[in-house]
N, C-alpha and C positions, 0 to 999 in steps of 0.2 A: 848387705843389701836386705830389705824388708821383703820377705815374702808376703805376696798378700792374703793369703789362707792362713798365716804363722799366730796369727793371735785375733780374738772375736774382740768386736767394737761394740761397745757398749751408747748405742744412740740415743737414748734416753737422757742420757746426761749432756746430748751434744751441746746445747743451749747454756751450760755450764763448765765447757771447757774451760781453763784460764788461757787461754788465745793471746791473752797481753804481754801473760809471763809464762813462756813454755819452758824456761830454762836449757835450753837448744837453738842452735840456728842452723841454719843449711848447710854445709857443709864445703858449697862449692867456693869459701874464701873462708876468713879466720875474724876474729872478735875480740879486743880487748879495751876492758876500762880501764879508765885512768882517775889518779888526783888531779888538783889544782896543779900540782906541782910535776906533772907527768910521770909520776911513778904508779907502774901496773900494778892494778889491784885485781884483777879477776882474767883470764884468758878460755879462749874455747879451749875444745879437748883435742879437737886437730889442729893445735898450732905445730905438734910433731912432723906434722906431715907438711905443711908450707916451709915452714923457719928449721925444721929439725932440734928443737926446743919442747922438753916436754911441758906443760899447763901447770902442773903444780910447782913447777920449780920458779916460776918466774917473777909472782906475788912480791911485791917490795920493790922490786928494784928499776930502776930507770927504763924509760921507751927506749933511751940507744940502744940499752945492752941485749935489751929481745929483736927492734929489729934492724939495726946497725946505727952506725953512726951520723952517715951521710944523708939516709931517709930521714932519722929524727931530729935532724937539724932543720932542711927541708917541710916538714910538716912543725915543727915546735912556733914557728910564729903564728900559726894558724887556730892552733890547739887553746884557745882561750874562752874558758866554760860562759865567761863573761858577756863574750861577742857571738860564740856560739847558740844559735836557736834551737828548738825542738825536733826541726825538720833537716835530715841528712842534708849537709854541704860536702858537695866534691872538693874536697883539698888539690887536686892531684894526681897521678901516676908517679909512684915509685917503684927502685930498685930494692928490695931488702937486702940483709950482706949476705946470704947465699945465692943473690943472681936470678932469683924472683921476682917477677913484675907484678905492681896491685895495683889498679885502682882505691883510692883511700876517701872513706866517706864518715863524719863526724857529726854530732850532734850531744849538744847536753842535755840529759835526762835523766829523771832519779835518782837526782845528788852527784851524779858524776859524769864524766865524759866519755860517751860510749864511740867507739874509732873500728870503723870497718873494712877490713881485707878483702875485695872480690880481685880474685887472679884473671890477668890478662897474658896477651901473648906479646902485645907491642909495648915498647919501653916510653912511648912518647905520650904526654896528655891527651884525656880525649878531647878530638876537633869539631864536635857537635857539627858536624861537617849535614849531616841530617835533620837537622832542626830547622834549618831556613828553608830549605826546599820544598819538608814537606807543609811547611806551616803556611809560607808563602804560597803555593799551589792551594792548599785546600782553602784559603781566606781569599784568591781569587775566582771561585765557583761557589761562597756564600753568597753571594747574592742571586746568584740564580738559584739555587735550592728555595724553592716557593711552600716546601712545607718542613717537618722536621723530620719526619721519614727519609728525607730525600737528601738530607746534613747526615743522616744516621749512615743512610749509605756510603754516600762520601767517604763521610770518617772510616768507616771498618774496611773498604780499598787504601785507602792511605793508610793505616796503621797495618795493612798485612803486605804492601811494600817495602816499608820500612823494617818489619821486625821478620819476615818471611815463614811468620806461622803458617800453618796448615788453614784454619778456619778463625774468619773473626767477627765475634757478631755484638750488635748494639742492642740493649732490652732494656725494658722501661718496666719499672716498679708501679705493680697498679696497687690500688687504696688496700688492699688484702695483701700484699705482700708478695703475690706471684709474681713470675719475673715475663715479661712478653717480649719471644725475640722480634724486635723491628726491622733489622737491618744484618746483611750476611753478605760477607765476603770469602769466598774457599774454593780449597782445589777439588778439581774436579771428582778424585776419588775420597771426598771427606764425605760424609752423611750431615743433610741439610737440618738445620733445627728452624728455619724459616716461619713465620707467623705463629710458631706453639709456644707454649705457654712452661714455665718451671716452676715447680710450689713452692710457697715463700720457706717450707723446711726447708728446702736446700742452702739457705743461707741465713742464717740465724738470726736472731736481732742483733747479738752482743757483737757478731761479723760484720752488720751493716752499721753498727756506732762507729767499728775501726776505720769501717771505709771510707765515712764520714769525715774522720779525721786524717787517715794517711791515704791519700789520692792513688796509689800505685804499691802493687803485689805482683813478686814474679817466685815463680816455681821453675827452676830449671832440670827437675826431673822428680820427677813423682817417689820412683824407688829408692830416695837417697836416706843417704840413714845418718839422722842427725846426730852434731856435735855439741856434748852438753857445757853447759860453762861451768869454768872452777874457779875455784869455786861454787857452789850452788846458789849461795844468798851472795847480795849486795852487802859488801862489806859495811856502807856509811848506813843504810836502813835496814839491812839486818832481814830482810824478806827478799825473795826470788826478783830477778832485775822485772823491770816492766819495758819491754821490748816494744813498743807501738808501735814507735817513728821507724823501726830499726829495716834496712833492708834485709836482709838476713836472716831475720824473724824464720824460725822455726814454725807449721804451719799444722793445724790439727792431723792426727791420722785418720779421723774420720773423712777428713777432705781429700787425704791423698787416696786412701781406698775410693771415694766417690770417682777421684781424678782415673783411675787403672780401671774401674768399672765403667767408665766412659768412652773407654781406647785414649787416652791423653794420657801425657808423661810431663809435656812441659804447657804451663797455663802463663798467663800473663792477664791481671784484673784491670782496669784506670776506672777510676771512679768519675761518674759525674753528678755532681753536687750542683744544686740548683737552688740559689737563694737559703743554704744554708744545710739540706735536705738532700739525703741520698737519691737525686731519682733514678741512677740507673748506673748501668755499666757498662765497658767495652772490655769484653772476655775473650783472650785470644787462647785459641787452644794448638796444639801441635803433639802429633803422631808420637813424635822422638824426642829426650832428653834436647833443647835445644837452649844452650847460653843464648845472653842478652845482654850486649853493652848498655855501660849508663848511660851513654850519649844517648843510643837511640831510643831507650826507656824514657828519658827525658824527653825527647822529638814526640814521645807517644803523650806523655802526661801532661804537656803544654799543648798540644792539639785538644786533649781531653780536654781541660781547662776551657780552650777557645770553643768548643762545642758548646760546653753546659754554658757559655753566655749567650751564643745564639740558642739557644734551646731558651734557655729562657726570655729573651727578647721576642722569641717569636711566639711563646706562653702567653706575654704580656703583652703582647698585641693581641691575642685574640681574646683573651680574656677581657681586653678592654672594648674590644669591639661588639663583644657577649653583652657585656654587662650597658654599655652605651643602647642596644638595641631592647632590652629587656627595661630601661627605666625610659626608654623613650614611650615605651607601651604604658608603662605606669603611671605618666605625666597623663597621658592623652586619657586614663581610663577617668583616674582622680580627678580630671576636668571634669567629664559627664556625671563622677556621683558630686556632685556637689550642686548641682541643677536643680531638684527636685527636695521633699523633706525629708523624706523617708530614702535612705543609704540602702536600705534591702533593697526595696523595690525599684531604686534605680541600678539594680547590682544587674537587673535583669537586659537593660540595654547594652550593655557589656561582657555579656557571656563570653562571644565571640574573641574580645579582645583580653578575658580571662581564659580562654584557651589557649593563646595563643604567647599571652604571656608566660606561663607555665610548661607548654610542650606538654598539656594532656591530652586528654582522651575524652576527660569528662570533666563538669567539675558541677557542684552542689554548694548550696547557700541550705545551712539550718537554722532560722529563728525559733525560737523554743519547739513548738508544736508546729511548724512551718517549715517543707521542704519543697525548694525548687532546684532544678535540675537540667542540667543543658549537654546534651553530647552523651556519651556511651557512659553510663553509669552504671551502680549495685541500683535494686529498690530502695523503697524509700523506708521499708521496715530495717534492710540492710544498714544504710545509711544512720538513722538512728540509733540502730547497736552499734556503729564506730564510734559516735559522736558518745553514747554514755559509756564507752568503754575509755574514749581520750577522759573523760570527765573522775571517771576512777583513778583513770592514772596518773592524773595530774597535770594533764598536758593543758587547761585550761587557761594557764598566763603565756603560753610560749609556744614557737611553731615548732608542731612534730614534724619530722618526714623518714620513709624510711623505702627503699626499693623492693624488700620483702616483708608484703605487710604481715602472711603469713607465718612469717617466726615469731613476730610480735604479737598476734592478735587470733588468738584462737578459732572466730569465726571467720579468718582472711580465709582458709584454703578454699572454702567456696568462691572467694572472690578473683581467683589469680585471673578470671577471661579479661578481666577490665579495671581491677582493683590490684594488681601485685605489687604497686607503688602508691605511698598514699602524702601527699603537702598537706597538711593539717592545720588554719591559721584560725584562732580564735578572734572572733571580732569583737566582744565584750567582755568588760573581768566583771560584770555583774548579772547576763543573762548567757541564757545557753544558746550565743548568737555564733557559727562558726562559719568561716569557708573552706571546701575542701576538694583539692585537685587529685584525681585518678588518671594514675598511667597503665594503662594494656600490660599484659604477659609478654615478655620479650624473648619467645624460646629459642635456643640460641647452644652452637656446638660450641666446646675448647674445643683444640687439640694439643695436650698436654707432650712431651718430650720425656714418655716414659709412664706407667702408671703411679698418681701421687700417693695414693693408697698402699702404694706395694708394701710389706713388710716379712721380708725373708730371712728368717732363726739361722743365724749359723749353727752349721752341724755340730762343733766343738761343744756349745754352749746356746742347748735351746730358747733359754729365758733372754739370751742378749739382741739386741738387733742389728744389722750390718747396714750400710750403705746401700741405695737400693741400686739393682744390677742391671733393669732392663731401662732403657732412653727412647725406645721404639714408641712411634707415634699413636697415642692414646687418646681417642676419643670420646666425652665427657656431653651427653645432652643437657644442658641447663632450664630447669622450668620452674615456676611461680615466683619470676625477677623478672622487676622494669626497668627499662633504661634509668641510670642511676638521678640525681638530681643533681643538677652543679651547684657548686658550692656558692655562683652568683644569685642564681633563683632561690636557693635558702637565705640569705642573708636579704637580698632585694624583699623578698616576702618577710622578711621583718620591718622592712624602711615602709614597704605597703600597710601594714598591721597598723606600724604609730601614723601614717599618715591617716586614715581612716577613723584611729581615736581619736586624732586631732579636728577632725573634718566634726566627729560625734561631740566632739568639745565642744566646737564653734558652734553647733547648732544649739547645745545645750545653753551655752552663752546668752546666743541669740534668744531662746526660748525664756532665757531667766529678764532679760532686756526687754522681753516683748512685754512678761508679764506683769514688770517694773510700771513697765509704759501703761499697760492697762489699766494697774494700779492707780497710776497718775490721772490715766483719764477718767477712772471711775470716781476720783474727788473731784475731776473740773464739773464732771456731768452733775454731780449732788452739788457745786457751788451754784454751775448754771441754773439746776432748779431753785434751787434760793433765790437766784437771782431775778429769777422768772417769776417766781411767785412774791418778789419783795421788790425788788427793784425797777421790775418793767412793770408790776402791778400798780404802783406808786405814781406813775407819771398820767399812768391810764385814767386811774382814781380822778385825779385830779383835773385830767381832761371832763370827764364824765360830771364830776362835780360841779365845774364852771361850766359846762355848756346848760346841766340844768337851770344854774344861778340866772346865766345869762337869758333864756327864756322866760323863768319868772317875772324877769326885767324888762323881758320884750315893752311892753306899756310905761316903762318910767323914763319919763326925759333927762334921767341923770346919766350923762353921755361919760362923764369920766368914769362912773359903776363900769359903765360895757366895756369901754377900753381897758382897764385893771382886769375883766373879766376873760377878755380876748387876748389880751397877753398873758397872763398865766397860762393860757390854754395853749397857746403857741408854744412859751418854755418849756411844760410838758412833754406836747409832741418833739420838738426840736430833741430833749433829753433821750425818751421812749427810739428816736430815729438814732441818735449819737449811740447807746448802747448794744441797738441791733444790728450797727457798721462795726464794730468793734467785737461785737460774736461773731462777722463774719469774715473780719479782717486774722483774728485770733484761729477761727478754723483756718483759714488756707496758706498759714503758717508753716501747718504739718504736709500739706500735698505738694506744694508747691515746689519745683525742681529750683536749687540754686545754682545762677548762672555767674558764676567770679568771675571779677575781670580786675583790674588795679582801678582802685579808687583812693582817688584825691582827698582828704580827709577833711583839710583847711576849706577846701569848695565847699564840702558837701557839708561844714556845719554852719556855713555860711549862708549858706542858701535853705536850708532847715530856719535860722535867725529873721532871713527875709520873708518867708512865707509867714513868721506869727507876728509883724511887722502892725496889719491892721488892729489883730486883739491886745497889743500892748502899747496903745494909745493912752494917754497922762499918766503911766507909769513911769517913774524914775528905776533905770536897771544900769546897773555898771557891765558889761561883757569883757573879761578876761581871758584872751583867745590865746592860748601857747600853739607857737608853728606845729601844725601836726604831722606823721609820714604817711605815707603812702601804704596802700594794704591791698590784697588782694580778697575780691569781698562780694559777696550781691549788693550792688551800690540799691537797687529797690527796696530789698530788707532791712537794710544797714542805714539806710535812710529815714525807712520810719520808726528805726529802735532809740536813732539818736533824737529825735522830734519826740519821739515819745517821753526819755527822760530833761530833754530842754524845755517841753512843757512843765513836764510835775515839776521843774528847777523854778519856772517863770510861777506856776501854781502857789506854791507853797511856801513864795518869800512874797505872796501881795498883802502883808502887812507887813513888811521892810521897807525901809526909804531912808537911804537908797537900797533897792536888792543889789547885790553881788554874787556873781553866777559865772565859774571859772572851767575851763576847759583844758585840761595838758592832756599829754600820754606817755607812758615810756616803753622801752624794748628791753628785752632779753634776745637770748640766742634762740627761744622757740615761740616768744609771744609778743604780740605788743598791744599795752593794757592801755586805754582811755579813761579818765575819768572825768566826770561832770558836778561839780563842787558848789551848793550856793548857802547863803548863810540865813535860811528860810527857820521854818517851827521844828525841820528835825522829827525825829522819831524815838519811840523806848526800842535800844536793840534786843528786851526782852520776847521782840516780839516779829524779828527780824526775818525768824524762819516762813512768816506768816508772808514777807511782801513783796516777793514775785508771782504769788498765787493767784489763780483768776479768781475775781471781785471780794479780792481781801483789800481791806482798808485799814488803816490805823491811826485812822483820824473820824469823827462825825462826815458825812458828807453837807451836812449845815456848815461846817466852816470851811471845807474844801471840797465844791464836786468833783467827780470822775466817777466813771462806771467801774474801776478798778481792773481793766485788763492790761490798761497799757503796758505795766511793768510787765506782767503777764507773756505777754508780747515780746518785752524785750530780752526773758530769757528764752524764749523757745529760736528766736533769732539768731542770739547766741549761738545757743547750744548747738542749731542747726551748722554751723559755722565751725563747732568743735571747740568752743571756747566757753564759758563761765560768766556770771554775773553775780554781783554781791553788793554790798552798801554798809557804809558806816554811818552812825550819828550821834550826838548827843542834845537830847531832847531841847529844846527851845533856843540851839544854836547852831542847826545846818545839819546837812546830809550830803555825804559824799557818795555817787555810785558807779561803781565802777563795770568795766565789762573786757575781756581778752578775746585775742583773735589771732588763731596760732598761723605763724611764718610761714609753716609748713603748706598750706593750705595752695596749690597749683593752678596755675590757670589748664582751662580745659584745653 
């Protein structure tokens, strides 16, 4: 038996025990591997003491002949490395041929079949007779357990039922690794570990991967003194077995020392794995050496099982109720900055509901030289020493956060009254635009289950360290920590960050569109002066001209002079009035709301043909109407784009005879394009870029008038419309112009 004073432990190296392969198991049943072919290759050292068979003698030779004949026939169709998994399968209960009862548990691993002896006292399989009742019970009071506290309870009354430990409690793995007891079940004269807390030392990382993987660890008595395998190494890999999955597993001595400085002799672990992830455990302890049948091990580790999926169902519920309530604020903020042009200064109308999104305290906008601030803040000289210290460190592309800003940020320890947490989101990657939330100091007790610090030299060996001795309740003040930051407000304050660039996108967009459009309008404005000074001057001229003619004339009885004199003066005016309807049909273009509705095509260019009906008297015109469809359109606009180009079609074929002036259209999946075709003087399409421009011409106006907007007109129609206009020709034989009008386009 291990004394516990017999030899000093060396904790430093705890974190590097081999745990996996300790080349021992417990002693309280036997171990042996096997080939393919069921011949023993390795045995524990106490097989003397079950079978009466010493370990070394056994290597080579057949399972019968170590544990009889009847047992190995019994287990030989079972024994199949093939079918065999990683994780112990119960074979069984047998008798071996000295009249020994085992339960028999197997598993292939590490090249070979590792087959396990835990001794029983009854000859008959086990009845899992504990497995339905307790599972069936506790999966009937899931549903009232309204939180996981309240599952955690449950579970650790049902598991010290069934196993009849002393104390059994549920603890949850926080972000650091300490262990928090949640949940406690025990007898009255046990010592409570209730709401305290155990340092993540006490359970190492390379112990929380095993747990990860093997669900279930029992210790049936602390002071046992292990049975090495003989063997030492794995015969097939030639290196010490790797014991994982193994029940029997041999268990640090550091742990059993922790176990006897704890008053515990016999433990029992179940892991609870959550989405892949250790979070916790159900640790049952007890006074006295106490066995554990497999059945009810099993009763423990499929209730565990059945925990960690409510545990995480109910994670995932609230997590999604978290995360649903935090982007429902984000939606409704990202509506109001989008109102105004300036994204800062509407940051300001939403303070509120950026506090609220974040769970701070305070929160701050820095635009370079510009600090605003809402709620319990640092200054603002403060403020700008965080912002040019994120700028140092790099955190300008990505959101910082941290709950202790003071570890990171050497002027934080002034800040812990209002600043010991800091959300950090940079709003531009090109100026030093940031937002930044502050959480409060959250001072705040542990009470630890013993001091974590402790570190007591055994007397043998001062330089080593033991297991720590004392568990008595240790209380720990916490200060310059804020309440931590969920992992959904980290992640959400990134989906806010690109929503925000995106919002700066569209404006910037917008801003590139407007000044396009400026652009646009500062050549209509320099055509319109041209036009002003050439084209309405022109008519004026003229009038001016003729009316003086016509007074000279006043005294001469030549009546035909005055009327030659009175009509030009009339065509003039007429022209000078025709121009300044069409500057002011072209302005209200752009003001004008468009009101869609579905418009008839074949009506509307029909009735466009009838109104020019008077002016296209002793012309000969052929009209080529293809069935047109249906669009959804401002029949007002789209009215006078199509009149616009059925004029310049009637226009510019009045030296044809006959004109022919053709009308189709076709669809696609997002447009449908009209064209208006007639076999007129045509154009150079050298010059093409020139002829939807207001008062561009490409012709004399001596051999075709127009004031030059109409086309003019009929791209801004278009375009209002979300569609395009263009024209094909070849000079002195027709002009084709076309114009789209996307599908898409909704009634109101």
């Amino acid at each position: 038996m291990l004394n516990a004073q017999s030899a000093p432990l060396d904790l430093s190296s705890c974190d590097k025990e081999p745990i996996r392969t300790p080349g021992s198991i417990q002693p309280h049943g036997f171990l042996l591997t096997l080939s393919p072919q069921l011949a023993v290759l390795q045995a524990s050292a106490n097989l003397s003491r079950w079978l009466g068979v010493d370990a070394g003698a056994v290597s080579e030779r057949p399972l019968a002949e170590v544990i009889g004949e009847a047992a190995a026939s019994r287990l030989a169709p079972s024994l199949d490395g093939a079918r065999l998994g990683n994780r112990p399968f119960y074979l069984g209960t047998i008798t071996t041929g000295n009249g020994n009862h085992f339960d028999v548990l197997a598993h292939a691993w590490d090249s070979v079949i590792i087959v396990e002896f835990e001794a029983v006292e009854r000859d008959a399989p086990a009845g899992f007779r504990e497995l339905y009742p307790l599972l069936g019970d506790f999966l009937l009071n899931v549903n009232e357990a309204a939180s996981v506290e309240t599952l955690a309870a449950l579970a650790a009354h049902h598991v010290r039922m069934v196993t009849g430990y002393g104390r059994v409690m549920v603890y949850h793995f926080d972000r650091d690794g300490h262990g928090h007891v949640m949940a406690e079940s025990k007898e009255d004269d046990y010592d409570s570990y209730m709401g305290q807390r155990f340092p993540a030392s006490d359970v190492p990382s390379q112990a929380r991967d095993l747990y990860t993987l093997q669900h279930i660890r029992l210790i049936h008595n602390a002071n046992y003194v292990p049975a090495a395998i003989v063997p030492p190494l794995n015969p097939v890999t030639g290196k010490p077995n790797d014991l994982s999955f193994a029940a029997l597993r041999s268990v640090s001595p550091v742990h059993l020392q922790y176990m006897r400085n704890m008053g515990t002799l016999a433990s029992m672990s179940v892991s609870l794995v959550v989405k892949g992830k250790l979070w916790g455990l159900i640790s049952c302890h007890n006074a006295e050496p106490a066995p554990l049948e497999f059945e009810k091990r099993t009763a423990c580790e499929q209730l565990g099982q059945v925990l960690s999926l409510c545990i995480e169902s109910r994670e995932d519920a609230a997590e999604l109720q978290f995360r649903l309530e935090v982007r429902r604020m984000m939606v409704a903020m990202l509506g109001n900055l989008t109102k105004g042009a300036d994204i800062i200064d509407n940051m300001r109308v939403v303070f509120p509901e950026l506090l609220r999104f974040a769970r701070a305290g305070g929160v701050a906008i820095v635009a370079d030289e510009r600090v605003l601030t809402y709620g319990d803040t640092p200054d603002e000289q403060a403020i700008t020493g965080i912002v040019a210290w994120l700028e140092q460190q790099g955190h300008g592309d990505e959101v910082f956060h941290t709950d202790a800003l003071s570890v990171h940020y050497r002027g934080g320890a002034a800040l812990t009254r209002n600043a010991s947490g800091l959300l950090a989101m940079p709003i531009s990657r090109v100026h030093k635009h940031y937002l930044l939330w502050f959480r409060p100091e959250l001072v705040h007790t542990i009470e630890w289950a013993g001091n974590p610090r402790e570190k007591d030299a055994a007397p043998e060996a001062p330089t080593q360290l033991s297991p720590r001795t004392s568990f008595a309740a240790w209380r720990e003040e916490i200060h310059g920590i804020s309440l931590p930051w969920h992992v959904a407000e980290i992640e959400l304050t990134g989906e806010f960050r690109s929503a925000l660039l995106g919002i700066a996108l569209e404006r910037a967009e917008q801003m590139a569109e407007l000044a396009e459009e400026l652009g646009r309008a500062n050549k209509e404005l320099e055509a319109f002066s041209y036009s002003v000074s050439h084209d309405l001057r022109a008519p004026l001229r003229h009038i001016v001209g003729f009316s003086d003619l016509l007074l000279e004339s006043s005294g001469s009885e030549d009546g035909k002079l005055r009327q030659r004199f009175l009509t030009n003066i009339k065509e003039s005016a007429r022209l000078a009035g025709k121009l300044v309807d069409d500057l002011l049909s072209f302005s209200q273009m752009g003001r004008a709301a468009l009101r869609p509705v579905e418009v008839d095509m074949s009506h509307l260019v029909d009735s466009c043909i009838d109104k020019m009906a008077m002016d296209l008297q002793g012309r000969h015109i052929e009209w080529d109407i293809a069935p047109l469809p249906r669009v959804v359109a401002d029949p007002t606009f789209l009215h006078l784009a199509v009149s616009n180009l059925l004029s310049n079609a009637v226009k510019f074929t009045s030296q044809r005879d006959p004109a022919v002036i053709r009308v189709w259209a076709e669809q696609d999946a997002s447009d449908t394009v009209f064209h208006v075709a007639d076999n007129g003087a045509g154009f150079n399409m050298d010059y093409v870029h020139k002829l939807f421009g207001v008062f561009q011409r490409l012709h004399r106006m001596e051999d075709f008038q127009g004031t030059g907007i109409g086309l003019a007109n009929v791209r801004r129609i278009v375009e209002r419309h979300g569609g395009r206009a263009w024209a094909e020709s070849t000079q002195g034989q027709g002009a084709t112009f076309s114009f789209s009008i996307p599908r898409k386009l909704a009634l109101p």
